[in-house]
C-alpha positions as CSV (number, residue, x, y, z in Angstrom):
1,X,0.0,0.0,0.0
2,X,1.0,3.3,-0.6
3,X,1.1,6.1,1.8
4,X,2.0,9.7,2.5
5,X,5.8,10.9,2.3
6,X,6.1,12.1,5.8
7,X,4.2,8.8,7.5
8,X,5.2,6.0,5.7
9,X,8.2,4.4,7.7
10,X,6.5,4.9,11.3
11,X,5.1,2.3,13.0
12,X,1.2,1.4,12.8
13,X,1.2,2.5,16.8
14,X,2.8,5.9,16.4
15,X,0.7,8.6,17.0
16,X,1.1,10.7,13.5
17,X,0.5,7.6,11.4
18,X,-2.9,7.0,14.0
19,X,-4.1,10.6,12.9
20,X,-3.3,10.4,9.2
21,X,-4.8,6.8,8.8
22,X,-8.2,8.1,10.9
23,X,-8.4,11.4,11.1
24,X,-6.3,13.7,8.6
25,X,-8.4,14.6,5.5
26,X,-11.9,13.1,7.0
27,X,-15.0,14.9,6.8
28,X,-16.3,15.6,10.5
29,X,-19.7,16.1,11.0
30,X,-19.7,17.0,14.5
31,X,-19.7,20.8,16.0
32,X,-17.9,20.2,18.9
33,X,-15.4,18.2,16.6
34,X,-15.0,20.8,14.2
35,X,-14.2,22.7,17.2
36,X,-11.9,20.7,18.6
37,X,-10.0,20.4,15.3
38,X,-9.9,24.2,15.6
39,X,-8.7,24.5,18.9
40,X,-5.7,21.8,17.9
41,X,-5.0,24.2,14.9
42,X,-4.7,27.4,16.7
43,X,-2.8,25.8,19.2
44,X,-0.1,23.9,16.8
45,X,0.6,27.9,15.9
46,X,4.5,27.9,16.4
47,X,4.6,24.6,17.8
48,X,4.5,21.2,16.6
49,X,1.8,19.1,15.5
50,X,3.5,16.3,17.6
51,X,3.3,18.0,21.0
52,X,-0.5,18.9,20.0
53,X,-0.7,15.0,19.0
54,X,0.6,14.3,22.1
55,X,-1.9,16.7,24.1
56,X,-5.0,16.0,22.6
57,X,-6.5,14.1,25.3
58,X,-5.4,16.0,28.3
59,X,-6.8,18.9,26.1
60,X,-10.3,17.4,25.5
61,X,-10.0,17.1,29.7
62,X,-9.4,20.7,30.0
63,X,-11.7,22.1,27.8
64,X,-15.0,19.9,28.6
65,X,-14.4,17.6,25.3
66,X,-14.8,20.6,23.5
67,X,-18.0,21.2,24.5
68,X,-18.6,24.7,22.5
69,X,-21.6,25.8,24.8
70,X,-19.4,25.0,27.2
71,X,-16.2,26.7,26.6
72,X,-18.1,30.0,25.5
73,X,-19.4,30.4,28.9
74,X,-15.6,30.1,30.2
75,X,-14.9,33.2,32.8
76,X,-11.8,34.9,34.2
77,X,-11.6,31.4,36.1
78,X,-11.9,29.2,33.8
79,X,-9.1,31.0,31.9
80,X,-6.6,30.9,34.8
81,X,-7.5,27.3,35.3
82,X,-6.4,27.1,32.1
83,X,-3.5,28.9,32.0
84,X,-2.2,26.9,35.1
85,X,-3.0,23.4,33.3
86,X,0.2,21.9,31.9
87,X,-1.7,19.8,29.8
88,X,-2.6,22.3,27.6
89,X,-0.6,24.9,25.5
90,X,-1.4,27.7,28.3
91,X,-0.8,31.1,25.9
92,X,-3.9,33.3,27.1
93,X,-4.1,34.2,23.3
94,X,-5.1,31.2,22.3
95,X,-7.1,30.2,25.2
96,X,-8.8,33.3,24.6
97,X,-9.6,33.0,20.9
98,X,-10.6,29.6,21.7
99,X,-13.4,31.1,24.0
100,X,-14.2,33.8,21.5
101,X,-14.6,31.3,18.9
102,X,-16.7,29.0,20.4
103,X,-18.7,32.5,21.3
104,X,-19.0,32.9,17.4
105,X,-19.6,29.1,16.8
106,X,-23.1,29.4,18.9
107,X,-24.1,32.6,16.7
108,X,-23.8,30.7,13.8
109,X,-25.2,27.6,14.4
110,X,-28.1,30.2,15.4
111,X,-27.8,31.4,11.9
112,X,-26.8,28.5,9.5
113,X,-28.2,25.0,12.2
114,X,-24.7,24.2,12.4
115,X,-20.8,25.5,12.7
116,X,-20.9,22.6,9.5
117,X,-23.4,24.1,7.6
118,X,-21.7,27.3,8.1
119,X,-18.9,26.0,6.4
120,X,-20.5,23.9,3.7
121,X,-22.7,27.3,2.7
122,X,-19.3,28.9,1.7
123,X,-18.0,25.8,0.3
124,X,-16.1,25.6,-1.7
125,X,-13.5,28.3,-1.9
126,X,-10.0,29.0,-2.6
127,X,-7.2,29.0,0.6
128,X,-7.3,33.2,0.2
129,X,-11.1,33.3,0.3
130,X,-11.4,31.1,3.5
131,X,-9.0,32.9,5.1
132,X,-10.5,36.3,4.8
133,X,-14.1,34.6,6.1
134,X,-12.5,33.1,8.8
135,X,-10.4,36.3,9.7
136,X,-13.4,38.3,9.1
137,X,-15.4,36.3,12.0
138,X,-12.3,34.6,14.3
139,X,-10.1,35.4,16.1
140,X,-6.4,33.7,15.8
141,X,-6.7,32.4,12.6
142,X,-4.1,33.3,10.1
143,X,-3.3,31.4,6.6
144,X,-1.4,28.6,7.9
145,X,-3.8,27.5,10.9
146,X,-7.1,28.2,8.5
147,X,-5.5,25.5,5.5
148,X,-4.3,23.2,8.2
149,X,-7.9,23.3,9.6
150,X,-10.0,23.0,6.1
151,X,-7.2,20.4,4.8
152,X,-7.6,18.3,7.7
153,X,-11.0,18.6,7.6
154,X,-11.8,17.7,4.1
155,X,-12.4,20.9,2.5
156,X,-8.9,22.0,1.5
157,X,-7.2,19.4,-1.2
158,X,-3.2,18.4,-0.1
159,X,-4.0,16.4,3.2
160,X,-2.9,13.5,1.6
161,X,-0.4,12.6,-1.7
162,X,-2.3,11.5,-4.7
163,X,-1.2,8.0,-4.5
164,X,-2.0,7.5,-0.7
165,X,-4.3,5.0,-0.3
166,X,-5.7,6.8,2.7
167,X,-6.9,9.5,0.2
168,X,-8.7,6.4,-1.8
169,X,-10.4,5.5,2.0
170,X,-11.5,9.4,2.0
171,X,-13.0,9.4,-1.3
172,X,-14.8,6.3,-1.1
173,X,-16.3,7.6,2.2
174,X,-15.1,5.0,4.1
175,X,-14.0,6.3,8.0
């Protein structure tokens, strides 16, 4: 079988090879999901994707599984709680936009059902496009963080090579 570049001498345990065979490209249909993929994203920002890899579940801890109605009603304590947890990537920046965001998420899944529908209704658009819309309604969100999130997502091409047989999984709809 053929497989990405970057994953296909680790083992089938390692935790990048687990997120590219499961997770990397694969439409998500849940909100708090979506979130969470967010939250990783903004987080990775200047960091790398292993440490995030590594976090992920201490991070779903900290932030009630992503929980968006949750994590928008977070207050000056739940931010230093935050900030204090070791288990997360404690910049109050990014704990911040992560609040703000989930903030936005409930005002449009007021306006569109769903944070999902709210991207499907602009889909699809170029990498420039979605990053003006995302920069235009959240916060922390520059070019690299909003392909990184629609790539690994599903609605950005490039999370895969062509030849990867993970990309054939995606296409077939197979999870």
């Amino acid at each position: 079988m053929s497989y990405c570049t970057y994953c296909k001498n680790l083992p089938e345990d390692n935790h990048h090879r687990i997120y590219h065979d499961n997770h990397y490209g694969f439409p998500i249909e849940s909100d708090n999901e979506l979130f969470e993929r967010f939250v990783f994203e903004i987080n990775q920002a200047g960091l790398s994707w292993d440490l995030i890899l590594k976090k992920q579940e201490t991070f779903r801890q900290a932030y009630h599984r992503f929980n968006i109605e949750i994590v928008a009603s977070y207050d000056e304590t739940e931010i230093e709680r935050l900030l204090h947890d070791p288990g997360v990537i404690r910049n109050k920046l990014k704990v911040n936009a992560a609040i703000h965001n989930a903030k936005e998420i409930l005002k449009l899944q007021e306006e569109f059902g769903s944070f999902k529908n709210w991207i499907e209704h602009h889909h699809p658009k170029t990498k420039e496009e979605w990053v003006k819309i995302f920069k235009k309604t959240f916060k922390f969100t520059g070019g690299e963080i909003v392909n990184e999130f629609l790539m690994s997502t599903g609605y950005l091409k490039g999370a895969h090579d062509e030849d990867c047989h993970i990309l054939d999984k995606i296409n077939n709809g197979k999870s």
